[in-house]
VEXDREN-2710 file (C-alpha; in Angstrom, 1 decimal):
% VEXDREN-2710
k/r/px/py/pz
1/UNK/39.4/-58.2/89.3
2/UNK/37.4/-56.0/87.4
3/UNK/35.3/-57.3/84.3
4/UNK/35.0/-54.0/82.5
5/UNK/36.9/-53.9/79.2
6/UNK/37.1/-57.7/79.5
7/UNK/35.7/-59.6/76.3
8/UNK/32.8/-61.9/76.8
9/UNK/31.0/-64.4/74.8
10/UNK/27.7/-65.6/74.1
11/UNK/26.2/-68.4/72.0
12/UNK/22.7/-68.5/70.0
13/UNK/20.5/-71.1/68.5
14/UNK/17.2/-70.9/66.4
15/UNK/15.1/-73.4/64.7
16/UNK/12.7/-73.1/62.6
17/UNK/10.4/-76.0/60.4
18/UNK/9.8/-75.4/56.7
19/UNK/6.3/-73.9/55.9
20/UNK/4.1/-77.5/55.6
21/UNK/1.9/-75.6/52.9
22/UNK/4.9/-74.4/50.9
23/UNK/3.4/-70.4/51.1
24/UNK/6.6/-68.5/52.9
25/UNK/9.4/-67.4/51.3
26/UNK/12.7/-68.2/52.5
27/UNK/14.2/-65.3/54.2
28/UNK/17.9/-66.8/55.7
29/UNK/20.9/-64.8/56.9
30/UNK/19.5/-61.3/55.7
31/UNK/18.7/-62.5/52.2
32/UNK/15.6/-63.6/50.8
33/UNK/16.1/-66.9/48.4
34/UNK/14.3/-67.6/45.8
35/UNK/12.4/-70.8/45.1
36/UNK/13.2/-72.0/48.8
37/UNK/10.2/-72.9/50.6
38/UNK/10.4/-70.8/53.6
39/UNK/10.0/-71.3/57.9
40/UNK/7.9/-71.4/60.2
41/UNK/7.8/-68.4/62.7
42/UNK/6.0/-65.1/64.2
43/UNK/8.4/-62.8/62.7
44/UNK/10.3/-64.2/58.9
45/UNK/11.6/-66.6/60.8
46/UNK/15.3/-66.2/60.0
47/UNK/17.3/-68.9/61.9
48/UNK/20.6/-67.0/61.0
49/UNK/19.4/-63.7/62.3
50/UNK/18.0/-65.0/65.1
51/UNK/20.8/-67.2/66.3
52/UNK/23.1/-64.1/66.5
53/UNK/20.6/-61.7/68.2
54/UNK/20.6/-64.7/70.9
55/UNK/24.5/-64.6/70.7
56/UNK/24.9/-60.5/71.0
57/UNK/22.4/-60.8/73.9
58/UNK/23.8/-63.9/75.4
59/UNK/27.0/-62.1/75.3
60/UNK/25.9/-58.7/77.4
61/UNK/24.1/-60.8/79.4
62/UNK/20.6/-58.9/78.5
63/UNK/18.4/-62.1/78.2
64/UNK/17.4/-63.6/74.7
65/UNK/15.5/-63.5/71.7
66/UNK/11.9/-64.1/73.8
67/UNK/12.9/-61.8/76.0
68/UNK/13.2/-58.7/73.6
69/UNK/11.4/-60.0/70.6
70/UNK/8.9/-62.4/72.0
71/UNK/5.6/-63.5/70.4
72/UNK/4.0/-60.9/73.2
73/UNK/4.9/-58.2/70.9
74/UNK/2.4/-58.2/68.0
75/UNK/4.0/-55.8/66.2
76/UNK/7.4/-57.7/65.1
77/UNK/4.9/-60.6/63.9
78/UNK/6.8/-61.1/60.5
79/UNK/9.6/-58.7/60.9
80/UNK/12.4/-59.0/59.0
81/UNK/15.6/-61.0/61.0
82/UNK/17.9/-57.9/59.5
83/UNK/15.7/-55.5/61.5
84/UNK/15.8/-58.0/64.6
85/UNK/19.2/-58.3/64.2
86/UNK/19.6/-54.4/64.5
87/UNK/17.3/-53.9/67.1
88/UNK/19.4/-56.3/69.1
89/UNK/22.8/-54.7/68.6
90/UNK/21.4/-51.3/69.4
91/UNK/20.3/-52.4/72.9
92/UNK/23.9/-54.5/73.1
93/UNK/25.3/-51.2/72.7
94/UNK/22.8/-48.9/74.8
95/UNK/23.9/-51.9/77.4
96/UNK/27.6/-50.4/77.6
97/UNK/29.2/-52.9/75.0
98/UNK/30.8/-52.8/71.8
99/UNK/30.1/-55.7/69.2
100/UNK/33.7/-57.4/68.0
101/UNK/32.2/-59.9/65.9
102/UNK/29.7/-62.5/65.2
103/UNK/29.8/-66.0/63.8
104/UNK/26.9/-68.0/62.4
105/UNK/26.7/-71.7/61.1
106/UNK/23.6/-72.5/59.5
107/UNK/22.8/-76.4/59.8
108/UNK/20.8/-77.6/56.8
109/UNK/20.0/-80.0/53.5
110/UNK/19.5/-76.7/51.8
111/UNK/19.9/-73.8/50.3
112/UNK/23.4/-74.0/49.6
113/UNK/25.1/-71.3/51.5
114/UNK/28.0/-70.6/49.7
115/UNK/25.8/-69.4/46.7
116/UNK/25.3/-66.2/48.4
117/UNK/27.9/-66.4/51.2
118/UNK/29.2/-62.9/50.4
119/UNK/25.9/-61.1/50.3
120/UNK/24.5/-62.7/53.2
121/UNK/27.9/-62.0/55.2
122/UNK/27.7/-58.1/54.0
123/UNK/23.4/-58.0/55.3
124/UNK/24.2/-59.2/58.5
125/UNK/27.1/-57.1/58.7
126/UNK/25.7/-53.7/57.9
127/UNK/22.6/-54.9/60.4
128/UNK/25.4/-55.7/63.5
129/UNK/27.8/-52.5/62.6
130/UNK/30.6/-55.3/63.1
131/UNK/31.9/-58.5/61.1
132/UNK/29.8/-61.0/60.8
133/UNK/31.0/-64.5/59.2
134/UNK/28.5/-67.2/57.8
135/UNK/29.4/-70.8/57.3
136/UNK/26.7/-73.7/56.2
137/UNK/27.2/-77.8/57.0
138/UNK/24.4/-80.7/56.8
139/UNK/23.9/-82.9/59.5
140/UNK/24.7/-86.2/57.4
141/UNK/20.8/-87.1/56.9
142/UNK/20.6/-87.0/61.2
143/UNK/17.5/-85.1/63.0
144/UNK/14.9/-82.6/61.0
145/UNK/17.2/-80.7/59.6
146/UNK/18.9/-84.1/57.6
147/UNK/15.7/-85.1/57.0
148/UNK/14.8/-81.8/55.1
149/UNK/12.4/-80.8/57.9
150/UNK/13.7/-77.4/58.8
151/UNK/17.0/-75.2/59.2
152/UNK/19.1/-74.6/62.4
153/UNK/21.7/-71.6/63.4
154/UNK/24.4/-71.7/66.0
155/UNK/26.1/-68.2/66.5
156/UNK/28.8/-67.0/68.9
157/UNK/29.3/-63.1/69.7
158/UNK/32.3/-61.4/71.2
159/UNK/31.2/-58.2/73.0
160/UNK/33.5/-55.5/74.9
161/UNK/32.0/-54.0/78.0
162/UNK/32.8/-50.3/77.6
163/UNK/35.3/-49.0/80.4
END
């Protein structure tokens, strides 16, 4: 049988710890939010973001976040997850597929989500060129992110090998 035209999946996760001195800003899902202590990370350290450029790549089977975006690349050190998550679909594309859609869940004590649900969704979004849907949950007080250590992101992307 031939794969072409046939949809494939991917899955993403990031993790990132919250900044031990308090200095970032919290840059999550596109969207900077204000008074959140932000991560830990060579680029802004958007677990959302990041998470779904795993998930597009993971999908077109094009390696992973390291492998495009890497710590070997000086010049993404603090770069926005928005422009990441751009970067990534443009080489999902130039790798033959089209982008149906991506899903993130954001596992964490805080910030509330649904606060800026909309706007996040509509970032990541106009950064994919496809729909993007953002959901938050807490992890019942269980691992860092329960114990208010850090954020986690688990994303899944549907991708359509061009025929």
């Amino acid at each position: 049988m031939d794969p072409s035209g046939m949809p494939r999946t991917g899955v993403g996760v990031d993790v990132h710890g919250f900044a031990a001195d308090g200095s970032r800003e919290l840059w999550l899902a596109g969207l900077l939010w204000p008074g959140e202590v932000g991560l830990e990370g060579h680029s802004d350290a958007d677990v959302a973001c990041h998470a779904a450029c795993d998930a597009l790549f993971s999908a077109a089977g094009v390696g992973d976040l390291g492998t495009h975006f890497g710590t070997s690349r000086p010049e993404l050190a603090g770069a926005s997850g928005r422009t990441l998550l751009a970067e990534a679909a443009r080489i999902v594309r130039e790798a033959g597929f089209e982008i149906g859609n991506v899903a993130v869940q954001v596992i964490g004590n805080r910030p509330r989500i649904g606060t800026q649900r909309h706007l996040a969704e509509q970032a990541m979004t106009a950064a994919v060129g496809a729909p993007v849907s953002l959901s938050g949950t807490t992890s019942d007080g269980l691992g860092l992110t329960g114990r208010g250590e850090g954020i986690a992101a688990i994303a899944t992307a549907l991708v359509i090998a061009r025929t």
